[in-house]
C-alpha positions as a printed Julia matrix, in Angstrom:
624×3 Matrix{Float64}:
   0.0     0.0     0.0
   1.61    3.25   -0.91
   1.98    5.48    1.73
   2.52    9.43    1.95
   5.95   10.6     3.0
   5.06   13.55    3.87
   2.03   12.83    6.33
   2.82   14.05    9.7
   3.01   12.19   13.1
  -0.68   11.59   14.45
  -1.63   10.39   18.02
  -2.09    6.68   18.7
  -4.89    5.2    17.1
  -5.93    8.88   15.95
  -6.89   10.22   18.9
  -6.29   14.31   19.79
  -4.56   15.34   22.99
  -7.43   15.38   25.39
  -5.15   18.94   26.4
  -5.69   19.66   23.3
  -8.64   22.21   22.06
 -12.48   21.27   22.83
 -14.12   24.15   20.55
 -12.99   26.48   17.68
 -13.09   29.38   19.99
 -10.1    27.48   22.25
  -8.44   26.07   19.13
  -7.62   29.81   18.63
  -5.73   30.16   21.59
  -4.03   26.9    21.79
  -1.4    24.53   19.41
  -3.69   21.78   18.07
  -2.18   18.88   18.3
  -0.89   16.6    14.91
  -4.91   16.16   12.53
  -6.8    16.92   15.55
  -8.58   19.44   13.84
  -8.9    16.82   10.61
  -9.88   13.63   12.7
 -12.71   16.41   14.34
 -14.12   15.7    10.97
 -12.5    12.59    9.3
 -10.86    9.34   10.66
  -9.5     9.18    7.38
  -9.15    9.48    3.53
  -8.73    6.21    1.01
  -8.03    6.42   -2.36
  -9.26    2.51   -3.66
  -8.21    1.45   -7.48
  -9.03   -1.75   -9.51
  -5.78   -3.62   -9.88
  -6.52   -6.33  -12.55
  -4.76   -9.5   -10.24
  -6.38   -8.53   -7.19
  -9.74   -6.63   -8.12
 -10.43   -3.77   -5.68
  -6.83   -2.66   -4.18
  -6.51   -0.04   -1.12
  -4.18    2.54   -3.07
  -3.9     4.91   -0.38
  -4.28    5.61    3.49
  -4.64    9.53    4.56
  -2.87   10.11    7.46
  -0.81    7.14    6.38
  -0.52    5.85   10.48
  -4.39    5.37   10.95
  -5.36    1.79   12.08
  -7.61   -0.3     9.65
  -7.94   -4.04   10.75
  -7.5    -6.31    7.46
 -11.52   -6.94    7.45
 -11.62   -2.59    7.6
  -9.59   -2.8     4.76
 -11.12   -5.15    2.9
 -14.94   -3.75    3.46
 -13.58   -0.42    2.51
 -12.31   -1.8    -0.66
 -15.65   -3.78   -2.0
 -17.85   -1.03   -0.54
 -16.18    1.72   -2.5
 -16.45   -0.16   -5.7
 -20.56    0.35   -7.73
 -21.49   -4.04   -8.01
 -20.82   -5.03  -11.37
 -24.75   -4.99  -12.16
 -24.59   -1.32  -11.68
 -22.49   -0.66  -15.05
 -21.77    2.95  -13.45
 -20.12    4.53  -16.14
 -18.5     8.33  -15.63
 -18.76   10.39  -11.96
 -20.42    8.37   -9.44
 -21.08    9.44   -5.7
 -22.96    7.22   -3.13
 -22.32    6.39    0.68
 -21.8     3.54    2.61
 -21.77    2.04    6.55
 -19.65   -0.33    7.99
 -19.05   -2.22   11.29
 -15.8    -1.13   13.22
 -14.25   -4.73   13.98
 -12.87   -5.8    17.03
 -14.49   -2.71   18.96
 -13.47    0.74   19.8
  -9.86    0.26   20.03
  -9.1     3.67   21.41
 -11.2     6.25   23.07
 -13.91    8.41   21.86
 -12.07   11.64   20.95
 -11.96   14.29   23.61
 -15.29   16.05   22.21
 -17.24   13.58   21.54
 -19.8    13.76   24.84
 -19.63   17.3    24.59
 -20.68   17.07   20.45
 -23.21   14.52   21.13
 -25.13   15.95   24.05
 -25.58   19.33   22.37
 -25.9    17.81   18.75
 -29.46   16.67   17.63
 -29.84   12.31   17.92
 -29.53   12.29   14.12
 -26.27   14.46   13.94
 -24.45   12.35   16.73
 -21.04   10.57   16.51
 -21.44    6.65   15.18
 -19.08    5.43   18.02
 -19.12    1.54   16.48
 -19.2     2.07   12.52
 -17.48    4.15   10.36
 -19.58    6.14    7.33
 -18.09    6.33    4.02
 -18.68    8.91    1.68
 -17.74    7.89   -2.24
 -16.71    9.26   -5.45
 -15.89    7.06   -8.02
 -14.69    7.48  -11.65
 -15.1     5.25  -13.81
 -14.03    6.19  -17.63
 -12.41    4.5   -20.86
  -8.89    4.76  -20.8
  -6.56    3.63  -23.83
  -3.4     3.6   -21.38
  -4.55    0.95  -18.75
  -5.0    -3.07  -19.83
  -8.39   -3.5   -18.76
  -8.99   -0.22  -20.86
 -10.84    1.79  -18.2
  -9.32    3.99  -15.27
 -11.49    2.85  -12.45
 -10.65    4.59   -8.62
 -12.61    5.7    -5.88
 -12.24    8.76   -3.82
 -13.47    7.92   -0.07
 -13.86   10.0     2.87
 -14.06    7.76    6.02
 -16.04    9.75    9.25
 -18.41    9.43   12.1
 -20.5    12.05   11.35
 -23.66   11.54    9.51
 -22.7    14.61    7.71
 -23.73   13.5     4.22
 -24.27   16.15    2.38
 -21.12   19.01    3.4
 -19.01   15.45    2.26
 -20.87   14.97   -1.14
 -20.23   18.27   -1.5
 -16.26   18.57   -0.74
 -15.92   15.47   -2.71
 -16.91   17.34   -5.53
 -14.57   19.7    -5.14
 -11.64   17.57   -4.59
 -12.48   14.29   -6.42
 -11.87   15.85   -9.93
  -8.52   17.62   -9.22
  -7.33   14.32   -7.11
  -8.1    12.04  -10.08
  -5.4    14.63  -12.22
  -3.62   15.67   -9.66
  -3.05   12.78   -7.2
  -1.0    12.33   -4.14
   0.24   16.1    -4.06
  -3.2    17.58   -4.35
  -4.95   15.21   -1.5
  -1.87   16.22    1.1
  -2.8    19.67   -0.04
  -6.76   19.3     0.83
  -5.91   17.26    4.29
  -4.09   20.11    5.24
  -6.04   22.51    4.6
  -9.24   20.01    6.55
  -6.42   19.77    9.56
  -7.07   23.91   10.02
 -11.01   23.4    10.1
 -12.59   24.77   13.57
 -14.07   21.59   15.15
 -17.66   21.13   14.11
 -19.79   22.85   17.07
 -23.63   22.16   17.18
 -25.37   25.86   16.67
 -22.16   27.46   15.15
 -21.72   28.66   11.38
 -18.86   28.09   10.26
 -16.05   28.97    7.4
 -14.34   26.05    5.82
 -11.72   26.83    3.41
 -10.81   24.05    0.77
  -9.5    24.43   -2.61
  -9.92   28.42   -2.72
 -13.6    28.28   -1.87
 -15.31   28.97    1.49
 -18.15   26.54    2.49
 -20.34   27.95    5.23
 -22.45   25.51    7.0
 -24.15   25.66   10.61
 -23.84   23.01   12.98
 -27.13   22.23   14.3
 -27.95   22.22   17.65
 -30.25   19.83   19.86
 -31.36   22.95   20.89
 -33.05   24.02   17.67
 -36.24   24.56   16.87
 -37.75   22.27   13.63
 -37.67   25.5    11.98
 -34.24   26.46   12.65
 -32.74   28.31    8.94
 -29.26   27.85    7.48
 -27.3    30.72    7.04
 -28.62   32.89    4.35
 -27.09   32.52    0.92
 -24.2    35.24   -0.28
 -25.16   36.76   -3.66
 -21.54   35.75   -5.21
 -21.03   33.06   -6.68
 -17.61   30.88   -6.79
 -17.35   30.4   -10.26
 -18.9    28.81  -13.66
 -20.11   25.21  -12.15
 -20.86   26.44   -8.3
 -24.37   25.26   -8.43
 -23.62   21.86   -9.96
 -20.67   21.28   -6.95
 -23.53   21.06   -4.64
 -22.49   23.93   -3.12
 -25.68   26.66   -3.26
 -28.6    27.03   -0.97
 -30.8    25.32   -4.34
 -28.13   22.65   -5.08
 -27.65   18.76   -4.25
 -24.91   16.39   -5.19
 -26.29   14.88   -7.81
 -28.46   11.92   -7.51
 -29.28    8.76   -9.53
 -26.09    8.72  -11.69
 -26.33   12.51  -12.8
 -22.21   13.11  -12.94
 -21.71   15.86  -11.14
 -20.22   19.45  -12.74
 -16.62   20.01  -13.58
 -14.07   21.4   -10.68
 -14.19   24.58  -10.59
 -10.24   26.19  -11.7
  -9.61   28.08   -8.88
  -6.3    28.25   -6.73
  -5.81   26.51   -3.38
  -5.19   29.08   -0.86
  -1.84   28.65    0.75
  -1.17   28.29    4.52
  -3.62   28.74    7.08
  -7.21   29.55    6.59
  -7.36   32.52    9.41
  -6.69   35.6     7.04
 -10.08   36.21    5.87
  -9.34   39.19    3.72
  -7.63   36.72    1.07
 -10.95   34.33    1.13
 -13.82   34.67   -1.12
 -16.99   35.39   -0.08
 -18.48   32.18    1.25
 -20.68   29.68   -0.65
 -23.93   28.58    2.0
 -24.24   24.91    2.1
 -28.08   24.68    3.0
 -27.81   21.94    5.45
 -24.91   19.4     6.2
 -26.89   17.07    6.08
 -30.34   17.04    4.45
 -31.19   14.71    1.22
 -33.55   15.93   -1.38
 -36.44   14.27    0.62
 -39.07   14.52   -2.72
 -36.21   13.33   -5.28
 -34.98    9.95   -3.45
 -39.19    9.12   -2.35
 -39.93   10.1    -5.98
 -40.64    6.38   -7.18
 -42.19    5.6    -4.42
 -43.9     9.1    -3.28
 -47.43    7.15   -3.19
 -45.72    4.61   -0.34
 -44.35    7.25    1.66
 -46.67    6.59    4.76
 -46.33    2.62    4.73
 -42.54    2.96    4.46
 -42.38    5.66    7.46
 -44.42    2.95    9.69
 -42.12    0.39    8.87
 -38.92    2.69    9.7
 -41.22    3.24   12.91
 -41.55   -0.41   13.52
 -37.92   -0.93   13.13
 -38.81   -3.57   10.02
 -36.14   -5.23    8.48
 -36.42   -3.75    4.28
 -34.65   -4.42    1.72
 -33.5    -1.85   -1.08
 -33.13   -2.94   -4.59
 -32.03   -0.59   -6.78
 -30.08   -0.57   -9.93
 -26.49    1.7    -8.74
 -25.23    2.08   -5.03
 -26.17    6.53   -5.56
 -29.73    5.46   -5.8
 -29.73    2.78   -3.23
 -27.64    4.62   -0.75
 -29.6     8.11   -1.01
 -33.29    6.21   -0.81
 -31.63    4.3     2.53
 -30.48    7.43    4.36
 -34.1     8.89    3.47
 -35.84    6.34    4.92
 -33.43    6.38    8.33
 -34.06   10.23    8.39
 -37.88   10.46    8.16
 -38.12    9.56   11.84
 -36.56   12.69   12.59
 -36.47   13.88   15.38
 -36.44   10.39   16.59
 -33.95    8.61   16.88
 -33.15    5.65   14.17
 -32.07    2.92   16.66
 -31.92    0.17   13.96
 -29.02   -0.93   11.78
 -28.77    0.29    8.56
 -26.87   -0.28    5.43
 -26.77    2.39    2.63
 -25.04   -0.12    0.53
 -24.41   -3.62    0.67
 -22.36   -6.07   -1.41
 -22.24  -10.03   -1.12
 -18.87   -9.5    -0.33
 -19.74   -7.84    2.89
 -18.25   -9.61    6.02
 -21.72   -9.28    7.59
 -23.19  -11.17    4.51
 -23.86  -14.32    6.17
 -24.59  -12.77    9.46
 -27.65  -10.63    7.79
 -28.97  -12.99    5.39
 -29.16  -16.43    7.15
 -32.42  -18.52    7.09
 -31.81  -19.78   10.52
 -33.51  -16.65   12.26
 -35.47  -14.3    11.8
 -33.84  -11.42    9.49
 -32.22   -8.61   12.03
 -34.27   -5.15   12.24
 -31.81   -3.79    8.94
 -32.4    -1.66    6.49
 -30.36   -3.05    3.19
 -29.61   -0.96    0.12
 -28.35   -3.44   -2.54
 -28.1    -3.76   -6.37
 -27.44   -6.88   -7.46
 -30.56   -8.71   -8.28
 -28.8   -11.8    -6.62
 -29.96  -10.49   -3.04
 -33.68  -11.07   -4.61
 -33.15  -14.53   -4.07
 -31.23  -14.76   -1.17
 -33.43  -12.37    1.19
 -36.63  -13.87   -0.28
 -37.37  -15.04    3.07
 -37.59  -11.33    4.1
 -40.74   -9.54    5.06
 -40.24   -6.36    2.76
 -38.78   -5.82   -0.4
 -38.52   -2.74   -2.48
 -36.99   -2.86   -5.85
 -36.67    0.58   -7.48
 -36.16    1.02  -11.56
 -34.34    3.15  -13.47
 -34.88    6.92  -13.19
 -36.99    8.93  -16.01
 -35.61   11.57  -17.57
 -38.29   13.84  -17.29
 -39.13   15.81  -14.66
 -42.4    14.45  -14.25
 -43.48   11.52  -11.94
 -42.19    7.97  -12.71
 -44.89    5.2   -13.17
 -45.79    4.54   -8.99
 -44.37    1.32   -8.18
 -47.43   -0.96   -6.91
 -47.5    -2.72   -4.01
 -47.15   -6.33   -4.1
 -47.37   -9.86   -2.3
 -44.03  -11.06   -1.13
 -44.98  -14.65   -3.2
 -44.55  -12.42   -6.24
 -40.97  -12.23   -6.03
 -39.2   -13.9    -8.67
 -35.64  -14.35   -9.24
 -33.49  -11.52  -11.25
 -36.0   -10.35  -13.09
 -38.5    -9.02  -10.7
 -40.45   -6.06  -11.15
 -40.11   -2.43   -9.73
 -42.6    -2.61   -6.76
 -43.31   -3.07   -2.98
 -43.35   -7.14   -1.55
 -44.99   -6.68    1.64
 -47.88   -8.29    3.41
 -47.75   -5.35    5.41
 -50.91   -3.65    6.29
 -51.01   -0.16    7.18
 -52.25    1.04   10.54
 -52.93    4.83    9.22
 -55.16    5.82    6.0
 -53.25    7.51    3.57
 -52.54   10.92    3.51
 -54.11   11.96    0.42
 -53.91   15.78    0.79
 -49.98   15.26    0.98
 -49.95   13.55   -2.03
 -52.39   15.81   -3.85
 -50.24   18.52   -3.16
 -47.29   17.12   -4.35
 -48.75   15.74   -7.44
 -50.05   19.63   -8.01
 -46.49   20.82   -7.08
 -45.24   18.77  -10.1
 -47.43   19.59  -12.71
 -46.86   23.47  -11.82
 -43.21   23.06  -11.65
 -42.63   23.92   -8.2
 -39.04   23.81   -6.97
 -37.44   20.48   -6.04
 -36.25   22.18   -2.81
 -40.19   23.67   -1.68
 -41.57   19.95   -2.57
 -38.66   18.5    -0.49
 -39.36   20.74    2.23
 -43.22   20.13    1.95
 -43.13   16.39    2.43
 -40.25   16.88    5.32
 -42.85   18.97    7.18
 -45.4    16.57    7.06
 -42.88   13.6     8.01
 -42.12   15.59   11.26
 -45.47   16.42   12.11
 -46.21   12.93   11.67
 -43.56   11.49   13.86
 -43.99   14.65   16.16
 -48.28   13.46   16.6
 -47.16    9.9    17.39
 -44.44   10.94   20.26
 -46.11   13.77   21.79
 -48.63   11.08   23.91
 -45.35    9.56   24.7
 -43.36   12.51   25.82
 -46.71   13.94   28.09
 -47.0    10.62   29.76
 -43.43    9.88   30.22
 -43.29   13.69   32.2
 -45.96   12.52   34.22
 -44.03    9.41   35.66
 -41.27   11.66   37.23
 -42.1    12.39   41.39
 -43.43   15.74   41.93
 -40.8    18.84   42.59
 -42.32   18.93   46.43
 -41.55   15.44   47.41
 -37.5    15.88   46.69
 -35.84   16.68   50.38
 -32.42   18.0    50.84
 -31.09   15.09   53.21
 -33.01   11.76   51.69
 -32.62   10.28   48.74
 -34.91   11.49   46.04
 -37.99    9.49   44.78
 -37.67    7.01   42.06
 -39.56    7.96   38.46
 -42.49    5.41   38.03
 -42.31    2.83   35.69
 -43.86    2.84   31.98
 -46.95    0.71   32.12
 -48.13    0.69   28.21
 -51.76   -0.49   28.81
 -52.02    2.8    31.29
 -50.91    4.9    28.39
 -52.93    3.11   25.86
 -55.68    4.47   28.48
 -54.32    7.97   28.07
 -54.63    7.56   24.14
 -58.45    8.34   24.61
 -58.03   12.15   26.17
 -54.4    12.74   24.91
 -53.97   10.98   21.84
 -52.31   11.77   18.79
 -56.0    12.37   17.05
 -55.66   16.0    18.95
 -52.64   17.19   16.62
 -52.93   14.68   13.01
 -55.95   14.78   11.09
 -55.01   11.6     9.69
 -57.71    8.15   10.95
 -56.49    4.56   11.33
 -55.35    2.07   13.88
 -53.51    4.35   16.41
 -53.35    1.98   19.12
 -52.83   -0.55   16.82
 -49.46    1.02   15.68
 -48.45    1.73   19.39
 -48.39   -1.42   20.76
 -46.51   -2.78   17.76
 -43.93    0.17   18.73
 -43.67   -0.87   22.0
 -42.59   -4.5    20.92
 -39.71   -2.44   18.45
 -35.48   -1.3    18.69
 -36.98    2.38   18.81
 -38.71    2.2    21.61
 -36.6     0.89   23.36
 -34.3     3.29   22.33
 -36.14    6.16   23.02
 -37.31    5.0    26.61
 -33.95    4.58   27.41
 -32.45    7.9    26.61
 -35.91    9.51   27.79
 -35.48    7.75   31.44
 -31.46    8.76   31.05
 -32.51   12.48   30.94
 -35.38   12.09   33.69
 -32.85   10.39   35.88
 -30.39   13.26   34.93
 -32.72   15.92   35.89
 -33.69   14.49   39.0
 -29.84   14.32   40.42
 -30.11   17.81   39.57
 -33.33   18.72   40.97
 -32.05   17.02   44.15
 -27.95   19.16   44.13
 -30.81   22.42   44.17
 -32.8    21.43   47.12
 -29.26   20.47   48.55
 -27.92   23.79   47.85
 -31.1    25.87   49.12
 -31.12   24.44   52.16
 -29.87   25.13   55.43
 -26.92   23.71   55.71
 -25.63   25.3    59.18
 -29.22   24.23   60.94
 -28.68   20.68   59.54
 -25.2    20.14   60.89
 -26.39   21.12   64.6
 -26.94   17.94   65.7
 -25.23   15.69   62.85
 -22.21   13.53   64.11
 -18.98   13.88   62.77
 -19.61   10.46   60.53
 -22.51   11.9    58.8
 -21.13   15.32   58.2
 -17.94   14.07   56.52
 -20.55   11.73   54.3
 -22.6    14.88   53.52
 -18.7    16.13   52.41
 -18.14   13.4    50.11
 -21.76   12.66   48.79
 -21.77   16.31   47.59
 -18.21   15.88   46.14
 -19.59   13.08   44.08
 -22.43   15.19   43.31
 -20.24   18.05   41.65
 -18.11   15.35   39.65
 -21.21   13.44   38.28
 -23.1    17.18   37.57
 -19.99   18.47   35.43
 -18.73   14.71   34.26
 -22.24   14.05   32.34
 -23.48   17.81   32.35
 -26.38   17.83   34.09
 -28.79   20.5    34.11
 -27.44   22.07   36.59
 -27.04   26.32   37.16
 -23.64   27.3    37.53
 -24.77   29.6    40.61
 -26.06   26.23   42.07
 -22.66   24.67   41.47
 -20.66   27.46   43.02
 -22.85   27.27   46.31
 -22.32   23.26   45.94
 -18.11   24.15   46.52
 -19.15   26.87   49.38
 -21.01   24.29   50.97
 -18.54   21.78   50.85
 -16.09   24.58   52.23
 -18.24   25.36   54.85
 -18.91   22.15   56.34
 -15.23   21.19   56.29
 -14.23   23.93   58.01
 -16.97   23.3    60.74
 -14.45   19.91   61.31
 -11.96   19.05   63.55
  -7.99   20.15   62.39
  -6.96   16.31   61.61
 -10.11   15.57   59.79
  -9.96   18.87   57.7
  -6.23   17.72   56.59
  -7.58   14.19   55.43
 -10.63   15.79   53.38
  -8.25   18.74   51.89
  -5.07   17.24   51.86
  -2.16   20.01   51.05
């Protein structure tokens, strides 16, 4: 594997100083240490090429000391590579996710927590697979034996952020492919000077001469929250088609993406904004074109969301990994804002080291979503309860031919039709309105972007209807703000007993904010019984839990502590000492919600009471 000479020492097992910066605002005042800033973003870059002995060949490792196990390297290679079905001819892009083997071998990087508790559930670090993002090029080529240059372009992450990396990897993929080793040093560099990504910042990102602007957002955000607003200037002839502007997205079912744009790589570091141009707003880091990838199957949009809901195992058919991968992460993101607690696989290959794991007959299939395209997985997953094969993309920018739904004992081998194999039956009537609306959007030509954000409105308020029963009765479980005491320990939150909130449906169901009919409770308990709700009970009673440990440090710190220790021994006082120690460590170690003014009285206290001890005790609780 060829290696960069040049690439410069990096922390074991690419890990940042935890000395090191924790936002952009510090990384301003302190030395970064060796790709923190670029593994903030990236574990790594890969460059994978088609050697004609050994197939798909890792060409290239960016920074050249990061750790792949063999099976990494191997997943990487078949991953980056469109199946041989796919006959992807020209500029490519799609996305992948694969299984970290063996475990986390080192520890999360030192911003991690603090990313993923302000960072909304979707936006969070994967902390046990790595996501690729791909551009491959794939072009006749007189010079090489097989007669076609054939290489991939991958950025390897942990941030969902799918979008910001289609959109550098049009920036950088054409100049690499003419360019090569020299110009990929270049871009890492200039990634390694990035601010780390900080949930309701914008931010300036310098690559290649251009500026991307994106915002970071925040958990904090409303479902309304805008990007930044777009500048008037424009990079350069191509901008739009580098996925760059407010209205553009990469490209999407195997429409190559525009030419580079010629510009020069600024030099040195990116902190002299008066030799920048004027940024270029990325719309979202990570937001598909929601109408585009549900475009075949727009009139399925509701079934499909209930089986994302239900954590159903599906399987994608579609004829290249671009269409495949995009329709995957759409499905996985119209739960939003819940969480998607299943696996999911934006593209899949037989050659997969999970292949056998995912697609045995012994079991029932895993709760998986599966993008694939080789009509061989027809066959071999025709034991599964859902398959959805897409066809290829019209042209025109009308609607394709809806794909029907069908009968899983339709399925045929290879040659099955574009449709829907399910048995499912939908708990909800259809949304007709939606549909109607859409339909009327197309025939008047509205903008891909205003039917995109049409359909993610109604997803939301959709998903929001279903979970608001949930959220009200999951407040109602936590003990009352009276009954927590200072000096006992405070009340437990009350279990979740589903047939008392099927009760609640009646008065507080979801019928008060959806106009849409159907089996309600139906759909609920079949939740209950799935990965997400599970999910989302556990990280609901995790922030209860949280605020009651706070609520508890409050009533601590509002009491009165000097009346308390009147007629307290010497044991419990020094117990008090080290409860509330433990107390301040666990409020700032998992950032509770906890005032700052309530922590400051927390140390007072704990000075207080020492003091009120005995000379040899004090020097044990505060040694020198």
């Amino acid at each position: 594997m060829e290696a960069l000479e040049s690439a410069r020492p990096r922390p074991a097992g690419g890990d940042p100083d935890p000395t090191g910066p924790a936002s952009s605002g510090r990384a301003a005042q302190a030395p970064a240490a060796p790709w923190e800033r670029f593994s903030a973003w990236l574990e790594c870059v890969c460059v994978v090429t088609f050697d004609l002995e050994l197939g798909q060949a890792l060409e290239l490792v960016y920074p050249s000391d990061f750790q792949l196990t063999d099976k990494e390297k191997s997943s990487i290679c078949y991953l980056s590579f469109p199946d041989s079905h796919s006959g992807c001819l020209g500029d490519t892009q799609f996305s992948f996710r694969m299984r970290q083997c063996g475990g986390r071998r080192s520890p999360w990087h030192a911003d991690d927590r603090n990313y993923n508790s302000k960072a909304p559930v979707a936006l969070q670090r994967e902390t046990a697979h790595y996501l690729g993002y791909v551009y491959f090029r794939q072009v006749k080529d007189s010079s090489v034996k097989r007669g076609y240059f054939q290489k991939s372009l991958v950025l390897v992450s942990r941030l969902p952020f799918v979008r910001l990396f289609q959109s550098l990897l049009n920036l950088v993929a054409p100049e690499y492919f003419e360019k090569l080793a020299p110009c990929l040093e270049a871009v890492c560099n200039e990634i390694d000077q990035w601010p780390a990504p900080v949930p309701g910042q914008t931010l300036n990102l310098p690559v290649m001469g251009v500026v991307i602007q994106v915002r970071i957002p925040s958990k904090v955000d409303g479902p309304e929250s805008s990007p930044p607003k777009q500048c008037d200037q424009e990079v350069g002839d191509g901008a739009e088609g580098a996925g760059l502007c407010l209205s553009a997205a990469p490209g999407l079912y195997g429409t190559s993406p525009s030419p580079l744009l010629k510009t020069g790589r600024q030099k040195g570091r990116a902190a002299v904004p008066n030799l920048l141009p004027a940024p270029t707003v990325l719309a979202s880091v990570h937001e598909l074109d929601l109408f585009r990838c549900f475009q075949p199957v727009l009139a399925h949009v509701q079934m499909l969301w209930e089986l994302m809901l239900l954590g159903e195992p599906l399987v994608v058919l579609a004829p290249s990994p671009d269409m495949s991968s995009e329709l995957v992460l759409a499905l996985t993101s119209c739960l939003q804002p819940l969480k998607f607690c299943c696996d999911f696989r934006p593209y899949f290959t037989v050659h997969d080291s999970e292949f056998k794991e995912l697609t045995t007959r012994t079991q029932a299939p895993p709760n998986v979503v599966l993008g694939v395209t080789n009509p061989f997985f027809i066959k071999t997953l025709q034991h599964w309860p859902h398959v959805l094969r897409i066809g290829e993309p019209k042209m025109s920018g009308d609607l394709p031919k809806q794909i029907k739904l069908k009968k899983p004992s339709r399925l045929k081998t290879l040659d099955t039709k574009p449709g829907l194999y399910t048995s499912f039956t939908a708990h909800l009537h259809r949304d007709k309105a939606l549909l109607k609306r859409l339909l009327k959007g197309v025939h008047k030509k509205r903008p891909w972007d205003a039917q995109s954000a049409l359909l993610r409105q109604r997803l939301l308020e959709l998903t929001q209807s279903f979970i608001i029963p949930l959220e009200h009765y999951m407040t109602s479980l936590m003990p009352l703000q009276k009954n927590i005491t200072p000096w006992k320990t405070p009340p437990q939150i009350r279990p979740f007993r589903q047939d008392e909130f099927l009760r609640s449906l009646e008065h507080a169901g979801p019928q008060l904010t959806c106009i849409l009919k159907g089996d309600w409770l139906g759909l609920y308990r079949r939740f209950f019984k799935s990965p997400h709700f599970d999910g989302w009970y556990r990280q609901r009673h995790k922030e209860m839990a949280q605020k009651l440990e706070a609520l508890h440090l409050e009533a601590i710190c509002e009491a009165n502590i000097e009346s308390w220790m009147k007629d307290k021994s010497e044991v419990e006082v020094v117990d008090l000492v080290l409860k509330l120690r433990e107390k301040l460590v666990r409020a700032q170690c998992h950032q509770l919600p906890v005032k700052e003014v309530t922590l400051q009285r927390a140390q007072l206290y704990i000075k207080t009471v020492i003091c009120s001890l005995p000379k040899d005790l004090q020097a044990v609780l505060c040694p020198p």
